[in-house]
C-alpha positions as CSV (number, residue, x, y, z in Angstrom):
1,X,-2.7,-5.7,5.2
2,X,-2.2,-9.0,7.0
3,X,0.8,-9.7,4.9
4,X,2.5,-6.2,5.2
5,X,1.8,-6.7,8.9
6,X,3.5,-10.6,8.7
7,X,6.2,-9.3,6.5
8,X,7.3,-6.7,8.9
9,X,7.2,-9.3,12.0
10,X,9.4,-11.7,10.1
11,X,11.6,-8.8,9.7
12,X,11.3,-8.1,13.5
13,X,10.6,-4.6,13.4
14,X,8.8,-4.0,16.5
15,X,5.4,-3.3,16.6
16,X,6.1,0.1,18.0
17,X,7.2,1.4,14.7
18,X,4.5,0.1,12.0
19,X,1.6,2.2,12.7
20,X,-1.7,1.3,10.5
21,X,-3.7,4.1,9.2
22,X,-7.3,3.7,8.3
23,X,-8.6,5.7,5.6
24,X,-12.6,5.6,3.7
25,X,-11.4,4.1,0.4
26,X,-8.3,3.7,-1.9
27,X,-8.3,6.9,-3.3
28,X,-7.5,8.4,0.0
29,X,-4.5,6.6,0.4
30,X,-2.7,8.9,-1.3
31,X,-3.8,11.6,0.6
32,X,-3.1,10.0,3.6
33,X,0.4,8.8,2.5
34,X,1.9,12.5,1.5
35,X,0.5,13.6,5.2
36,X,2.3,11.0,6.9
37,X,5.4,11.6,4.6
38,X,5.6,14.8,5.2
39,X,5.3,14.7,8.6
40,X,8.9,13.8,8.9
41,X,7.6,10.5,11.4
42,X,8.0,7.3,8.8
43,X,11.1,6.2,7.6
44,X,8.6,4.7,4.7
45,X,4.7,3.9,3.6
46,X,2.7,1.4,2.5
47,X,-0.4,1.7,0.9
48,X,-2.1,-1.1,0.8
49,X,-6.4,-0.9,-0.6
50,X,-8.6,-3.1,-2.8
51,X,-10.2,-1.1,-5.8
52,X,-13.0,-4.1,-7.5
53,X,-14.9,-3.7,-11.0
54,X,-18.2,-2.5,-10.6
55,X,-20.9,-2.3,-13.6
56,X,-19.4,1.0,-15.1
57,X,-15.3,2.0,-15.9
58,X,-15.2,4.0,-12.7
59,X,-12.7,1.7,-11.4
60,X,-10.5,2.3,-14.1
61,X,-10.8,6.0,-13.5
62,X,-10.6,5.2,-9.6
63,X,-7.5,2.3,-9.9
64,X,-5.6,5.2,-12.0
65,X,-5.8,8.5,-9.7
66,X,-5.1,5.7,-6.5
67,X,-1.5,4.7,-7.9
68,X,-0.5,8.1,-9.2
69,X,-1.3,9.7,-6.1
70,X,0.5,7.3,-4.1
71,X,3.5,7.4,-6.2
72,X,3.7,11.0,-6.4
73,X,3.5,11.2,-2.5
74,X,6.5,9.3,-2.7
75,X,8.2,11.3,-5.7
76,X,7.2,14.9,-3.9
77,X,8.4,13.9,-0.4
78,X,11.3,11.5,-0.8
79,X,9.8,9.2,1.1
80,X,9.7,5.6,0.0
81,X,6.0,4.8,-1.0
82,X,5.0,1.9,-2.2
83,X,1.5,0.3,-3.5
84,X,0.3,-3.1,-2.6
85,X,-3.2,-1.9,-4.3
86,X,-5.0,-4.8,-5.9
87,X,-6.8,-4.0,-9.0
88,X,-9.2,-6.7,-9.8
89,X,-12.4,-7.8,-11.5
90,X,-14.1,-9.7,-8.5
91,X,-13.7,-10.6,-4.8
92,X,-12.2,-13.8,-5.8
93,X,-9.8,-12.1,-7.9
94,X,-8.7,-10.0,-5.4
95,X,-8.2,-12.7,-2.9
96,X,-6.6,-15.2,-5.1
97,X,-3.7,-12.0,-4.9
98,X,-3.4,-11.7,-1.4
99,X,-3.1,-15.1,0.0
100,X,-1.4,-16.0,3.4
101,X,1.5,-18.0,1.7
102,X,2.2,-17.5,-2.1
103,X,1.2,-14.6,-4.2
104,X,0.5,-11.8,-1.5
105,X,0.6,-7.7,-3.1
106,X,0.4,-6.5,0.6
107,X,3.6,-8.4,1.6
108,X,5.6,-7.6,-1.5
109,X,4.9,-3.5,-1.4
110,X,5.9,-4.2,3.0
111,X,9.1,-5.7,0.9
112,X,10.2,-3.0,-1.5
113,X,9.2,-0.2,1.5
114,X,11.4,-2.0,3.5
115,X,14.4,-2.6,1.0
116,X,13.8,0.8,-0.4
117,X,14.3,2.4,3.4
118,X,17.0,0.3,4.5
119,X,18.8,-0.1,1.4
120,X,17.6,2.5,-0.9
C-alpha cells in the first residue's frame, strides 16, 4: 500500500482524492472494488492484498478467485482496476516484491490505474 500511496504523491494527486479502503482479507477486494466502481465516485481502483502459501493449496484456490474478481469488477463496470496482489510462498517472498525503492507490485498497479484513467 505504501508504494501506491508514494506513487500517487509523486504524481501530486492530493490526498483528498485517494481514499484507502480496508477490507478482512484479499478475497474481499473484489467485492469491495465493484462497490466502489459502481458507485460512480473513483475515477479508478487499486487493489492492493498479500495472499501467502500456507501448508495446503488453498492459496492457489484463494490467489485465483482474488484476481478474477478484481479484474472482472473492472471488466463489469468500466472502471479501471488494477491488482497489485502479491502471490507468494513466504513473508520474505512477499517483501522482497514490495520494497520502498526497486521492485514494488503496490506502486506499479497505482501506475497502470493511473495511466489507465488518465490516458486510457
Amino acid at each position: 500500500m505504501r508504494g501506491a500511496l508514494g506513487f500517487f504523491k509523486e504524481k501530486k494527486v492530493p490526498s483528498s482524492q485517494v481514499k484507502v479502503v480496508w477490507v478482512p482479507g484479499a478475497f474481499e477486494l473484489a467485492g469491495s472494488a465493484a462497490r466502489m466502481a459502481r458507485s460512480g465516485k473513483v475515477q479508478a481502483i487499486v487493489a492492493v492484498g498479500c495472499i501467502l502459501q500456507g501448508e495446503t493449496s488453498h492459496h492457489r484456490t484463494l490467489s485465483q478467485a482474488t484476481v478474477s474478481g478484481v479484474m472482472m469488477a473492472g471488466l463489469l463496470t468500466g472502471v479501471p482496476v488494477t491488482c497489485g496482489v502479491i502471490t507468494a510462498q513466504n513473508w520474505k517472498l512477499a517483501m522482497d516484491r514490495s520494497k520502498p525503492k526497486g521492485l514494488n507490485r503496490g506502486r506499479e498497479a497505482a501506475q497502470a490505474a493511473w495511466e489507465m484513467a488518465n490516458h486510457g
